[in-house]
N, C-alpha and C positions, 0 to 999 in steps of 0.2 A: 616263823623264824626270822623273816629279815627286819622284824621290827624288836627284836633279840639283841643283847650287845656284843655278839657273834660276829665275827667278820665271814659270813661266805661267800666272798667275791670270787676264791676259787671251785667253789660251786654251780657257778654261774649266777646269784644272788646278788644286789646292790641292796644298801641298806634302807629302810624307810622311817623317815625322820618326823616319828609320832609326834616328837613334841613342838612341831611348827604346824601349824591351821592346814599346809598344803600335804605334810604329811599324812595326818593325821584322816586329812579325805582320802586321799590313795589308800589308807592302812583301811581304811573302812570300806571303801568298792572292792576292795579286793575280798573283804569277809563276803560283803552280799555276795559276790558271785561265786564264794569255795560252797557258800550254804544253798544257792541254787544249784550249785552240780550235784551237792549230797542230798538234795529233795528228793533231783530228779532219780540217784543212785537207788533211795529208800524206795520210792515207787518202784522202780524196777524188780530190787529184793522182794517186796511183800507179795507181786505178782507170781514169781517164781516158788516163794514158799507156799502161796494160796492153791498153786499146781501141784506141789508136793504133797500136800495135805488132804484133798483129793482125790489123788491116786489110792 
């Protein structure tokens, strides 16, 4: 969202300004590391359902 034409600065959100080279790195470390918490998220789920299934 904060690379959105959205203002949520009263969300606690500043905007990230894709279309400059410096933006555009920030817009993108920020993807790697939302897709590294959701790996880690997925591991966790498939272990939990592997238990369920199981039982």
């Amino acid at each position: 969202m904060r690379a959105s034409p959205y203002d949520l600065r009263e969300h606690g959100y500043t905007a990230v300004a894709i279309e400059t080279p410096e933006g555009k790195a920030e817009y993108a470390a920020a993807q790697r590391g939302f897709a590294r918490h959701a790996a880690d998220l997925r591991r966790r789920l498939l272990v939990v359902c592997e238990t369920l299934t199981l039982a």
